[in-house]
N, C-alpha and C positions, 0 to 999 in steps of 0.2 A: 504493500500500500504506500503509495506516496503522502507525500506532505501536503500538497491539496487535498487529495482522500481525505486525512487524518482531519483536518480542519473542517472539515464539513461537517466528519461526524462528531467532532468537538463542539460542534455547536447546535443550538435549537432554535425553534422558533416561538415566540410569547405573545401572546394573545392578551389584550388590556382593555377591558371594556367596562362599561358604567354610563352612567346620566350624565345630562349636558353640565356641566362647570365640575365635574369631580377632580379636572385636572388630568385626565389622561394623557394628552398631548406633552405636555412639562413635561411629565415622568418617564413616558414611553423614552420621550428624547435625550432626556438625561439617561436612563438605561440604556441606551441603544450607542452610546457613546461612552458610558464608562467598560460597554465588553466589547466593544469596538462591532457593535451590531449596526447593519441597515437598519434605519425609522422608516413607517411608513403609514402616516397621516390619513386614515381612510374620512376622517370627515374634512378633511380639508378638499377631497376629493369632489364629496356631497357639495360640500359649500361653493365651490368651483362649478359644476355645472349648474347647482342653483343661480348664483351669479351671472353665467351665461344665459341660462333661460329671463330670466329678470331683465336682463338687456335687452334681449332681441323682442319682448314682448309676449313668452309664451308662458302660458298657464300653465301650472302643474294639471289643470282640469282637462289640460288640449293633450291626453295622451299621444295620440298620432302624430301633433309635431314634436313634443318632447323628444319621440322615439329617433324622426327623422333628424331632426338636429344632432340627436348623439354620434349620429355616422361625421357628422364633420367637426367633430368635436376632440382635441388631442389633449389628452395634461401629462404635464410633467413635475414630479417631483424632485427638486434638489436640494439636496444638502445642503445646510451651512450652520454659522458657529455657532447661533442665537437663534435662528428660526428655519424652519424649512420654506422656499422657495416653492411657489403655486406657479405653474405657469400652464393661459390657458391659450390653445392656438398663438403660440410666438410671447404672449403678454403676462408680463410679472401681475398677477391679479393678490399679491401674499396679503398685502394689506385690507382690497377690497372684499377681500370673502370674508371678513370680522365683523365688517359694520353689523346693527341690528335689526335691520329691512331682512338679511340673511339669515340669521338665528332664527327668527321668526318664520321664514318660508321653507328651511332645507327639511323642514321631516318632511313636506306635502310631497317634495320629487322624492323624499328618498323611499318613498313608497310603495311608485312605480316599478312593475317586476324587473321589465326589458332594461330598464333603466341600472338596477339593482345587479341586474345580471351581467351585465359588461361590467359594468366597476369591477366585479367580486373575479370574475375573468381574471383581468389587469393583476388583482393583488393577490391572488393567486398563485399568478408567472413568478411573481415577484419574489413569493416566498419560498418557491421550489427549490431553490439553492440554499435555505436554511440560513439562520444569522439574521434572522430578522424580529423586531419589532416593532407591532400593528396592533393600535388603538381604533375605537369604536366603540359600535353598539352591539353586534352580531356576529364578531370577531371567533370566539370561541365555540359561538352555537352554529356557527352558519357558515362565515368565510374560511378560518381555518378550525376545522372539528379535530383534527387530530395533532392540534400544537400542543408542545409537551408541556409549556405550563401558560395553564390562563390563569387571570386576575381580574377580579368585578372590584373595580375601583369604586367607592360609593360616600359622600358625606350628607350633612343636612341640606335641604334647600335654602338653610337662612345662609349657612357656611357656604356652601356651591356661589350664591346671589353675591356673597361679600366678595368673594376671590375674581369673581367675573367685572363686580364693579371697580375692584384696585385698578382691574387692567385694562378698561377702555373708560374710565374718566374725564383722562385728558381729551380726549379722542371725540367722545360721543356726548351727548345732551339725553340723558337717561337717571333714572333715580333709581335705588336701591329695591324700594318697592315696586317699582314696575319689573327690574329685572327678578326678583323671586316671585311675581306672577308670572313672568315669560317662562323661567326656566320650569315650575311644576305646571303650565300647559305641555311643554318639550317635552316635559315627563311625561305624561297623560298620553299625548300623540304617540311617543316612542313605546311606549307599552302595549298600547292600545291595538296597534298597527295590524293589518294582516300578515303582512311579508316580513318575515324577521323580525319580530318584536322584540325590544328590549326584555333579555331577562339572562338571568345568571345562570351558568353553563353549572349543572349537577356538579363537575370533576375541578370550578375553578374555586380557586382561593378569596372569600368574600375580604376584601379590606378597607374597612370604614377608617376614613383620612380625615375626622372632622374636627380632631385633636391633634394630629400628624402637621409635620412642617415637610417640603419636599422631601428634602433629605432624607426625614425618617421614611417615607412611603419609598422613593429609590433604594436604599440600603437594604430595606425588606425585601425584595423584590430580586435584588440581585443575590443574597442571601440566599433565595427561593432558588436562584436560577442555577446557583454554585453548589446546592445538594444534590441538584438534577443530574449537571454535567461531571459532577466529581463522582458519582454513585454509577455512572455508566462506565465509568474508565476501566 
């Protein structure tokens, strides 16, 4: 076996999923760089063609163009120090897929099956070479069922509303309590859903972060990930 062999099976793939503002993004990104794993941002994806459907003027209700736009529609995910890089058809969209017109519309497309099914395609490919980490909603139950460790990242909706308003304040014209009514509609919609519903995968690790600082949710995590890989060896 070579040294690529070896490395591939040295590593896994992690599945991170929970409710809108639990912070999965941060942490995925922070783990995925302290084991030197690919991140891969599956709602950044959602947010991305919701953004693009929003421009062009299509409804989440206009199934049939949703469908047909998605054929001319490319993202790309890149790496960087501080943030992942959205890019959608050529355009850095990183910033625009945060606004709150977005939080508010991306469960209605991420509903759509046709729509559900390419994405999950995509990050699929992605994860076949192992070494990755992928947050979401559907991550463990849906997109990868057989990742060796998933995690339901989960805290309060008062906790989720604070951490979401630290970080678009400057940004946005939004109060506290609107955002903890958005985010348990998010909750509601993403549960509620046909196609993938949010819920926590029987085999993953529940971890309520609503007393946790990043750090402590990464260290656990990676923690998690180093009994995995050390126990296979």
């Amino acid at each position: 076996m070579d040294n690529h062999q070896r490395g591939r099976l040295d590593k896994i793939n992690i599945a991170i999923d929970g409710p809108a503002g639990a912070g999965k993004s941060t942490v995925a990104r922070k783990v995925a760089k302290e084991l030197t794993y690919v991140y891969v941002d599956t709602g950044a994806m959602y947010r991305a063609v919701t953004w693009f459907m929003l421009g062009h003027d299509i409804s989440s209700d206009e199934t049939d163009r949703v469908i047909h736009a998605m054929r001319e529609l490319h993202i790309e995910l890149i790496p960087g120090e501080e943030c992942q890089q959205v890019i959608v058809n050529g355009e850095d969209v990183t910033d625009y897929i945060r606004a709150n017109h977005i939080s508010k519309n991306v469960s209605s497309y991420a509903k759509i099956g046709p729509l559900r099914t390419k994405l999950v395609e995509m990050q699929r490919n992605i994860a076949s070479s192992k070494g990755v980490v992928m947050d979401g909603r559907d991550i463990g139950t849906h997109v990868l069922p057989q990742a060796e460790l998933k995690i339901f990242l989960t805290a309060s909706v008062e906790e989720r509303a604070i951490r979401r308003y630290q970080e678009i304040k400057d940004n946005q014209q939004v109060t506290l309590e609107q955002l903890m009514h958005d985010i348990a509609e998010r909750d509601r919609q993403d549960e509620q859903r046909e196609i993938s519903p949010l819920v926590c995968a029987e085999d993953a690790i529940r971890l309520d972060t609503t007393s946790m600082n990043i750090e402590e949710v990464v260290n656990q995590i990676i923690s998690y990930c180093r009994t995995i890989t050390d126990g296979a060896k």
